[in-house]
ZADO-1210 file (C-alpha; in nm, 4 decimals, padded with zeros to 6 digits):
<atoms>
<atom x="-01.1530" y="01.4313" z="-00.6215" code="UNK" pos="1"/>
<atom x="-01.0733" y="01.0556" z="-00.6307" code="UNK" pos="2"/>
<atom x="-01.1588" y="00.8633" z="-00.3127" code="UNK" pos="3"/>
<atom x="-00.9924" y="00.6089" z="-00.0934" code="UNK" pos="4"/>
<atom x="-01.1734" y="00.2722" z="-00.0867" code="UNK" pos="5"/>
<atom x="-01.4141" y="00.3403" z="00.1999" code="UNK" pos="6"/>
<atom x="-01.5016" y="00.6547" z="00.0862" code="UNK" pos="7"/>
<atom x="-01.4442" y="00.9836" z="00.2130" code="UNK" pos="8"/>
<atom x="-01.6910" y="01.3163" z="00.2148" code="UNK" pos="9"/>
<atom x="-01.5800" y="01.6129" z="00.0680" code="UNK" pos="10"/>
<atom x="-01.3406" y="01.8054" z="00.2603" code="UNK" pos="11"/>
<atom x="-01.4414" y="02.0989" z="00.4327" code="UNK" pos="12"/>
<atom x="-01.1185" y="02.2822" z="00.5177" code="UNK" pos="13"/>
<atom x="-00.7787" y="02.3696" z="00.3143" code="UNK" pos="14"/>
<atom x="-00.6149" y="02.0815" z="00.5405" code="UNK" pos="15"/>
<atom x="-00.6533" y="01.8201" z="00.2920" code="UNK" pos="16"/>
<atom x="-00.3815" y="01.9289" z="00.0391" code="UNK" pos="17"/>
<atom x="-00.2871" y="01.8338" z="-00.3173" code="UNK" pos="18"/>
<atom x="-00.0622" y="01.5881" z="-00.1512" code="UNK" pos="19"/>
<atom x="-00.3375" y="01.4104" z="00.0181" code="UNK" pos="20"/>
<atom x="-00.5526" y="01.4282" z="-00.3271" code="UNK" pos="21"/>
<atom x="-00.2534" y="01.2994" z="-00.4937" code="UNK" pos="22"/>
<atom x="-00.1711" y="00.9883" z="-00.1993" code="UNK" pos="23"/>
<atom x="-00.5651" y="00.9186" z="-00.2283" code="UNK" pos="24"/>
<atom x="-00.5708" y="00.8759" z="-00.5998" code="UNK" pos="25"/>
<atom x="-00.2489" y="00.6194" z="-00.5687" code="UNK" pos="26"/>
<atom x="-00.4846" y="00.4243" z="-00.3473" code="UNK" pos="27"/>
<atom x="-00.7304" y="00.4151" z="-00.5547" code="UNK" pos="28"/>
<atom x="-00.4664" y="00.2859" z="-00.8261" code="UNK" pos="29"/>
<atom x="-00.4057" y="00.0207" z="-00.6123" code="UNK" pos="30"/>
<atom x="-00.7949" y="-00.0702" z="-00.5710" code="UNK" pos="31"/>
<atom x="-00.8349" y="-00.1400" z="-00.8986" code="UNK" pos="32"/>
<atom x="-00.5196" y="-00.3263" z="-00.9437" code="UNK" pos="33"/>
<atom x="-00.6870" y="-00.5634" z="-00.6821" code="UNK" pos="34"/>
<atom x="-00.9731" y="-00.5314" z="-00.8585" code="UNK" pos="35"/>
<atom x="-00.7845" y="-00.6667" z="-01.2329" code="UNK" pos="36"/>
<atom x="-00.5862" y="-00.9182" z="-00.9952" code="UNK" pos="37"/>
<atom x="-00.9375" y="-01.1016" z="-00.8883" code="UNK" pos="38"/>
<atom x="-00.9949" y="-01.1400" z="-01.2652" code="UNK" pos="39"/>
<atom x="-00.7019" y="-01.3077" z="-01.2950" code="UNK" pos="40"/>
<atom x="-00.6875" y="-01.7157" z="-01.3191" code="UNK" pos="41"/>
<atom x="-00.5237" y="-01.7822" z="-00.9692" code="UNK" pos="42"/>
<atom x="-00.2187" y="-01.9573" z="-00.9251" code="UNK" pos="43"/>
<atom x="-00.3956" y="-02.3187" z="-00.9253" code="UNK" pos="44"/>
<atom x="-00.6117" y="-02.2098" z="-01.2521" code="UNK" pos="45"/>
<atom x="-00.9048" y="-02.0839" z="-00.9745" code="UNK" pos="46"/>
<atom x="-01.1473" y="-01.7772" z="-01.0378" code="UNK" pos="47"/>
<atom x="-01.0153" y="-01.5273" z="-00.7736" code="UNK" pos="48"/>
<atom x="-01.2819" y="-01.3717" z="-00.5827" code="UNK" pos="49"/>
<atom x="-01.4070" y="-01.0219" z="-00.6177" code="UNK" pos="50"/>
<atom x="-01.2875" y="-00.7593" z="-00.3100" code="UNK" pos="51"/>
<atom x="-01.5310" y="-00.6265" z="-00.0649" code="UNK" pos="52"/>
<atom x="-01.6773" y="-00.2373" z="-00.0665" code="UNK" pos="53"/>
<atom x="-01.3765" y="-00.1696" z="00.2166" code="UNK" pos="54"/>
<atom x="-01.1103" y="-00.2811" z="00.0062" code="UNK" pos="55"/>
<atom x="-01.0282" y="-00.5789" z="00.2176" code="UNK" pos="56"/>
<atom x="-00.9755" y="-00.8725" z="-00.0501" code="UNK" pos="57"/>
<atom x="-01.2231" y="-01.2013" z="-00.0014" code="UNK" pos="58"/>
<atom x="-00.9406" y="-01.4941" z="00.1597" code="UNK" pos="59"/>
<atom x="-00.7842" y="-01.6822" z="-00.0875" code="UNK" pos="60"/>
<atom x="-00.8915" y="-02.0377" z="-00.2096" code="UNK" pos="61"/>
<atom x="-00.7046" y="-02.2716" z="00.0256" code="UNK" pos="62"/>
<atom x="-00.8597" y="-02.5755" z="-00.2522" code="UNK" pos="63"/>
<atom x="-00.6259" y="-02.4460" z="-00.5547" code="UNK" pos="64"/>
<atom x="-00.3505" y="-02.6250" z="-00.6271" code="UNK" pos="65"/>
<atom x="-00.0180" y="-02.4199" z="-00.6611" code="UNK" pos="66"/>
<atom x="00.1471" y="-02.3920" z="-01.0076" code="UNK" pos="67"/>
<atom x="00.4028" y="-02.5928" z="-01.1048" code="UNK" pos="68"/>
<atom x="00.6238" y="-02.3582" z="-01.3462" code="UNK" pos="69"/>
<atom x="00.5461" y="-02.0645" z="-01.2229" code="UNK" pos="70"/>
<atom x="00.5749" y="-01.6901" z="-01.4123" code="UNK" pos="71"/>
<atom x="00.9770" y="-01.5793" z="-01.4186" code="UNK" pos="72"/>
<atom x="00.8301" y="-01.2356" z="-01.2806" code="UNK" pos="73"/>
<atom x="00.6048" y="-01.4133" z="-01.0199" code="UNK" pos="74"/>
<atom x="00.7211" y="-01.5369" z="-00.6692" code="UNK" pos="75"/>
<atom x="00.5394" y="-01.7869" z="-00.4696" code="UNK" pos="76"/>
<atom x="00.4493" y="-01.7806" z="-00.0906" code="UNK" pos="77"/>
<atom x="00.6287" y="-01.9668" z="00.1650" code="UNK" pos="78"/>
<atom x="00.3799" y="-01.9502" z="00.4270" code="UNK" pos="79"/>
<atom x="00.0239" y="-01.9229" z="00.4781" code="UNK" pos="80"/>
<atom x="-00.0849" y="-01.5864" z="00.3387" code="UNK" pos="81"/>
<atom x="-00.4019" y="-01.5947" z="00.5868" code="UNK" pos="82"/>
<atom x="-00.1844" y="-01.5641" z="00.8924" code="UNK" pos="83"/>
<atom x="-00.0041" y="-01.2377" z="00.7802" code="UNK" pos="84"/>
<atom x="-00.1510" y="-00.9256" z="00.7917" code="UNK" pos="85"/>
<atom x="00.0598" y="-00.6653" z="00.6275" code="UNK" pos="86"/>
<atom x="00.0267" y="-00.3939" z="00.8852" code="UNK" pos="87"/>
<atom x="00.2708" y="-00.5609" z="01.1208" code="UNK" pos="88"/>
<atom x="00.6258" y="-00.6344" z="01.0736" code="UNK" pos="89"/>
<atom x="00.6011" y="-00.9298" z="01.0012" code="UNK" pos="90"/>
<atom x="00.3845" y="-00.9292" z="00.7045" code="UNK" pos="91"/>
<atom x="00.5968" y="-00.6651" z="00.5675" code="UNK" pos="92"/>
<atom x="00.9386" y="-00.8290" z="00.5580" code="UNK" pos="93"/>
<atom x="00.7456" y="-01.1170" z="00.3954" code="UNK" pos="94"/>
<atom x="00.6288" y="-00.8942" z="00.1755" code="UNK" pos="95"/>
<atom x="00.9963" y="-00.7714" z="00.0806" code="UNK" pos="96"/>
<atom x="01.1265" y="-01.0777" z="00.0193" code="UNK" pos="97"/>
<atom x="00.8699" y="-01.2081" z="-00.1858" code="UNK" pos="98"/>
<atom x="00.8881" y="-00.8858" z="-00.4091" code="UNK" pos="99"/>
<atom x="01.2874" y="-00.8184" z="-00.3552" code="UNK" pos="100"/>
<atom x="01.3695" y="-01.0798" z="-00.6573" code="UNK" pos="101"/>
<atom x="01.0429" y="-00.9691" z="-00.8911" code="UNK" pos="102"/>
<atom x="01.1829" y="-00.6301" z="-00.8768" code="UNK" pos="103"/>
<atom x="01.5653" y="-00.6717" z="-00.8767" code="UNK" pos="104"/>
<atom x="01.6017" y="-00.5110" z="-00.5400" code="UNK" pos="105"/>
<atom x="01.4375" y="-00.3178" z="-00.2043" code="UNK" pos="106"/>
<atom x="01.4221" y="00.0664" z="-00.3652" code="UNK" pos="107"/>
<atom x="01.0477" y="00.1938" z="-00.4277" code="UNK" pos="108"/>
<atom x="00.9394" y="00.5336" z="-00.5377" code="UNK" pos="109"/>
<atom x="00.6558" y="00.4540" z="-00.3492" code="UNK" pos="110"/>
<atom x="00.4371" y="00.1496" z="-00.2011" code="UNK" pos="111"/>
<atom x="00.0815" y="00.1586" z="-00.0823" code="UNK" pos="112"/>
<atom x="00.0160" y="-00.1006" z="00.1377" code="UNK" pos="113"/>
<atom x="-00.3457" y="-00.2279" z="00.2481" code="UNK" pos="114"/>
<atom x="-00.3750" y="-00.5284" z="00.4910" code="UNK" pos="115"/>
<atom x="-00.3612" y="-00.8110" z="00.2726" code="UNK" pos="116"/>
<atom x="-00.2877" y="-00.6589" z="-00.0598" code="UNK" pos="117"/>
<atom x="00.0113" y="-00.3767" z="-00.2234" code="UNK" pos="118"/>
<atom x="00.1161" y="-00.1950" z="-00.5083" code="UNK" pos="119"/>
<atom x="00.5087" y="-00.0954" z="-00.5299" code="UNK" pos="120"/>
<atom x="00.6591" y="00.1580" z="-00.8146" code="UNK" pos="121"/>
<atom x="01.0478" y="00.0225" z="-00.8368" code="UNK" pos="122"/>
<atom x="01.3105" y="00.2255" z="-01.0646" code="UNK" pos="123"/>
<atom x="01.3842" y="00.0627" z="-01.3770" code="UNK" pos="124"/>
<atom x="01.7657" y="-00.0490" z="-01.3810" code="UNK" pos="125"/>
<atom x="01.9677" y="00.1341" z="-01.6603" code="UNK" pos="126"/>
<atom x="01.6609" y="00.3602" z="-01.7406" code="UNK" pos="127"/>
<atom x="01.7004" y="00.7120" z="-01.5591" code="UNK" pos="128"/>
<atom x="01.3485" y="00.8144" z="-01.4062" code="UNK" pos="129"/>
<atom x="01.1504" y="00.4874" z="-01.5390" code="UNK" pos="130"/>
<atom x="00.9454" y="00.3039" z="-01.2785" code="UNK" pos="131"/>
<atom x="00.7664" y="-00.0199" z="-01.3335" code="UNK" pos="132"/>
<atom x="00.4487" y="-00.1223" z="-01.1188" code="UNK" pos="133"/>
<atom x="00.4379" y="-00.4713" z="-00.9046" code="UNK" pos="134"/>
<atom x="00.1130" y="-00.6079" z="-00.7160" code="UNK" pos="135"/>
<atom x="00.1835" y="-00.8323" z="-00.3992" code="UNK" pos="136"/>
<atom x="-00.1372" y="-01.0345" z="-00.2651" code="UNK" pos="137"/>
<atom x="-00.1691" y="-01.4111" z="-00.1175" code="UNK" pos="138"/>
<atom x="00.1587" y="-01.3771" z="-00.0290" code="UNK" pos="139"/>
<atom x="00.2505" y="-01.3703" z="-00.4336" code="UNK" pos="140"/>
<atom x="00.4583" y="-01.0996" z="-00.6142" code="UNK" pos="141"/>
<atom x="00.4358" y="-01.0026" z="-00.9258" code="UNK" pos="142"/>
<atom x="00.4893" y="-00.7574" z="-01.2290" code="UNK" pos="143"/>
<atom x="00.2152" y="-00.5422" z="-01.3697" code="UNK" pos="144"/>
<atom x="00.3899" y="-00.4129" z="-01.6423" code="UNK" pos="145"/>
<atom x="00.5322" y="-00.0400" z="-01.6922" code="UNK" pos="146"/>
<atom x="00.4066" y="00.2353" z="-01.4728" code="UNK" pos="147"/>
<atom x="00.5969" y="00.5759" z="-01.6487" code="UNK" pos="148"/>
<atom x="00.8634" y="00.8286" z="-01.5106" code="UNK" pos="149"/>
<atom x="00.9283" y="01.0322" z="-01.1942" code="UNK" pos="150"/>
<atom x="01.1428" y="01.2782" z="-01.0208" code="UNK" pos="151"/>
<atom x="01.0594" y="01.1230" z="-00.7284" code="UNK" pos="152"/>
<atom x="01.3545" y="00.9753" z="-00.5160" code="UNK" pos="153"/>
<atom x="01.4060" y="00.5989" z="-00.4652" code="UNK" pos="154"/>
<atom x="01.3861" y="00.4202" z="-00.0941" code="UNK" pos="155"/>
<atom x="01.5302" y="00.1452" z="00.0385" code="UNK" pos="156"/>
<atom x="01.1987" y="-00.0576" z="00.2097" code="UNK" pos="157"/>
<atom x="01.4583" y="-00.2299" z="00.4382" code="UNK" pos="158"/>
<atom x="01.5469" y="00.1372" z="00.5866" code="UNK" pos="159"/>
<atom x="01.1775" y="00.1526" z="00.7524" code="UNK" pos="160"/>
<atom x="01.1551" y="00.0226" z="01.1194" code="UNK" pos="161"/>
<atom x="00.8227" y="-00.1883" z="01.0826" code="UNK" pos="162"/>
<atom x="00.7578" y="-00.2657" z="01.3921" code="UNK" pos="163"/>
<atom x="00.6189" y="00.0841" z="01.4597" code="UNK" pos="164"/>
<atom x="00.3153" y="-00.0043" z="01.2295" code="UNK" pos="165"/>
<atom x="00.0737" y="-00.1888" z="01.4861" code="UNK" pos="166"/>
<atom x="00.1307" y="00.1353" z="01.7399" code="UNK" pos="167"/>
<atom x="00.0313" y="00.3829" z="01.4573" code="UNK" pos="168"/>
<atom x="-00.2633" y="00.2192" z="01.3766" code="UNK" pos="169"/>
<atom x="-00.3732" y="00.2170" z="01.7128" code="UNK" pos="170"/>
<atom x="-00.3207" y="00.5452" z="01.7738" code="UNK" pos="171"/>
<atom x="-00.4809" y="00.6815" z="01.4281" code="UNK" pos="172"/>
<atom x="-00.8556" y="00.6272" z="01.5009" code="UNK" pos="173"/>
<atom x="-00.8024" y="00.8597" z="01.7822" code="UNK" pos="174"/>
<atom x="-00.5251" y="01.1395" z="01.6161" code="UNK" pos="175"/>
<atom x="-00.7693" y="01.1041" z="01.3422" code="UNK" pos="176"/>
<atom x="-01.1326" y="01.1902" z="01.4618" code="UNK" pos="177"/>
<atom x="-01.1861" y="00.7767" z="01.2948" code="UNK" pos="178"/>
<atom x="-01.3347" y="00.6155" z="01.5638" code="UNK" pos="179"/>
<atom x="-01.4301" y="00.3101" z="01.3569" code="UNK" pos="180"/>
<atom x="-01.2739" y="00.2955" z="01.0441" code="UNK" pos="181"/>
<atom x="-01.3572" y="00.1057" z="00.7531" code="UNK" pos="182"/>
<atom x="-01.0354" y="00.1088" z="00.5111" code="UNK" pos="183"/>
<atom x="-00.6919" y="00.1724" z="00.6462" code="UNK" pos="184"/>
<atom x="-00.3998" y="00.2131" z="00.4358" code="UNK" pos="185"/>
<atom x="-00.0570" y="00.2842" z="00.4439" code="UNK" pos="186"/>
<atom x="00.1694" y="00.5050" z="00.2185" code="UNK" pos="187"/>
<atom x="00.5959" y="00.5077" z="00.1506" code="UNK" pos="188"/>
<atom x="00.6266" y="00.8431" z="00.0333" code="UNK" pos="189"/>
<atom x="00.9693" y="00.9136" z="-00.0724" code="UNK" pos="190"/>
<atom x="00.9320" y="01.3055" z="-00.1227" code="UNK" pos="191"/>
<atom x="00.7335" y="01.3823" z="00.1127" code="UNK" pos="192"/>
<atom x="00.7199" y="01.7843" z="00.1339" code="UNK" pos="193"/>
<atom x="00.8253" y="02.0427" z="00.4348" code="UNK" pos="194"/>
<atom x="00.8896" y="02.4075" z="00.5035" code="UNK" pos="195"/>
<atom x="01.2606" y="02.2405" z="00.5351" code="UNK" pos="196"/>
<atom x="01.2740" y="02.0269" z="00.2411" code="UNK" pos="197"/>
<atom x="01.1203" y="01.6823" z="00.1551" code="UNK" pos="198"/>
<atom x="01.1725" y="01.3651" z="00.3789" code="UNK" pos="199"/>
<atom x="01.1011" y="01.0176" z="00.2771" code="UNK" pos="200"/>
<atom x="00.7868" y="00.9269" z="00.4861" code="UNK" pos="201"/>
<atom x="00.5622" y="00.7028" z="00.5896" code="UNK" pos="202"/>
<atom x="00.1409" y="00.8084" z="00.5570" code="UNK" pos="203"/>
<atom x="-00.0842" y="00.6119" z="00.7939" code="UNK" pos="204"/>
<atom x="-00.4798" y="00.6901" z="00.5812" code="UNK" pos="205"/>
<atom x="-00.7577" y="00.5613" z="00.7790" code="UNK" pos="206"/>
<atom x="-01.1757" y="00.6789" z="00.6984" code="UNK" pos="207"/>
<atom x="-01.5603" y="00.5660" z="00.7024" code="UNK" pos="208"/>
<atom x="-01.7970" y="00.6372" z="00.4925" code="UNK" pos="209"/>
<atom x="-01.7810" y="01.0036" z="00.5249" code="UNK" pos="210"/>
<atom x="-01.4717" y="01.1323" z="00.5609" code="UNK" pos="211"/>
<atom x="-01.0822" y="01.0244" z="00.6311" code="UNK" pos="212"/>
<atom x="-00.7702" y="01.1772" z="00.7690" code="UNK" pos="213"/>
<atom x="-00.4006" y="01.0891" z="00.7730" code="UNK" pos="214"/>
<atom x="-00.0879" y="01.0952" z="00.9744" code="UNK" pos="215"/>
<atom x="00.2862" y="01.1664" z="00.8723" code="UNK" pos="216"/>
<atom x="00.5579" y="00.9540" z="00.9989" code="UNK" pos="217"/>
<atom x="00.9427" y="00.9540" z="00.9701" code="UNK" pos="218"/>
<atom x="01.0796" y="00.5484" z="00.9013" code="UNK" pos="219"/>
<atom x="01.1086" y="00.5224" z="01.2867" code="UNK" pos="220"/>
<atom x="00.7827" y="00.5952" z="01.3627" code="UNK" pos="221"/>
<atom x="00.7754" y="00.9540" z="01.5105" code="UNK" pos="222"/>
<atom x="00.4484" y="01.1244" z="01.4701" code="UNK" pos="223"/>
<atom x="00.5939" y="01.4278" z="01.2541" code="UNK" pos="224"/>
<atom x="00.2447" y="01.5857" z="01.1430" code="UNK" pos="225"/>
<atom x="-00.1434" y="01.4980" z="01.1599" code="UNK" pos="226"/>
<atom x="-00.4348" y="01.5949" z="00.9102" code="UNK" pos="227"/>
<atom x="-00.7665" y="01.4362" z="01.0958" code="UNK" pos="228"/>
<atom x="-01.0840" y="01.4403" z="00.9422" code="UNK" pos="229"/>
<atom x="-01.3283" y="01.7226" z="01.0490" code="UNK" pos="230"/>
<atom x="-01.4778" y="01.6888" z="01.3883" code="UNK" pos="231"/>
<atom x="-01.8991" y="01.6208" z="01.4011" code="UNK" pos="232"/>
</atoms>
């Protein structure tokens, strides 16, 4: 079983499905994408700076100097990335307009989102069922390179109301049995599956360092399902 950042003990009950398995190893997809992103030279030719054990990124180097002719796939931040945290609306639609021209649109198959870092899968134009991976940090989008096919349905990130996401994370700890979390996380799920069909989604993760749970969401921010972790 692949583990969130954070960590997460071994599940005692049949609650945590091969959908959570499945959301938990995308996370960890997206770990080590931060993880290959703090190899990279930053924009200003700096060594980036290697993420802590929560999978919170270090903050960025505020003595680099930007790039001048910056990557054609690559979009550079108009504010100061240290004052948005991607769990509020505001740090999302920043988000989504930094990555809207690197990816040729809004439509994901899916996006995991961590406070200050995300991974999107975007459909491939002209190329039925082809996705292609993008990596958002410091306020800068940009291309990873091809990420493979899937059945899964594409969403439009500027259907989601995200101004729920502050609420759900405050009520998570507590729907959760996570008191005091150390890595939270957020999931677009775009097939998300029901006795009545699948819904496009939203997944709020939050664990410690034993074990995690997660919440289902519709893109207004209704509470449709919970999966905490196992009470002490």
């Amino acid at each position: 079983m692949t583990h969130p950042p954070g960590g997460w003990g071994a599940p005692k009950r049949r609650r945590k499905t091969g959908r959570a398995v499945a959301a938990m190893s995308a996370a960890a997809v997206v770990a080590i994408a931060a993880v290959v992103w703090t190899q990279l030279p930053s924009l200003g030719g700096e060594p980036r700076e290697t993420p802590g054990a929560t999978g919170d990124l270090a903050q960025p180097d505020e003595t680099a100097e930007p790039d001048e002719t910056p990557d054609e796939t690559t979009t550079t931040p108009e504010q100061d990335p240290e004052s948005v945290n991607l769990h509020t609306e505001a740090g999302m639609r920043a988000m989504i307009k930094a990555l809207k021209p690197v990816m040729g649109g809004t439509k994901v198959l899916s996006l995991t989102v961590y406070p200050t870092y995300a991974s999107a899968d975007a459909p491939v134009k002209g190329r039925k069922g082809a996705y292609d991976r993008y990596f958002y940090r410091d306020g800068v989008a940009a291309k990873q390179g091809p990420g493979g096919t899937s059945s899964a349905p594409a969403v439009d990130l500027e259907s989601y109301d995200w101004s729920v996401l502050p609420a759900l994370f405050r009520k998570a700890p507590k729907a959760l049995n996570v008191p005091k979390p150390t890595s939270r996380y957020f999931i677009v799920d775009t097939d998300y599956p029901f006795t009545s069909g699948t819904r496009q989604v939203l997944l709020v993760y939050l664990s410690d360092t034993y074990d995690g749970g997660y919440l289902v969401a519709d893109r207004k921010g209704k509470v449709l399902r919970t999966n905490p972790a196992d009470e002490g």
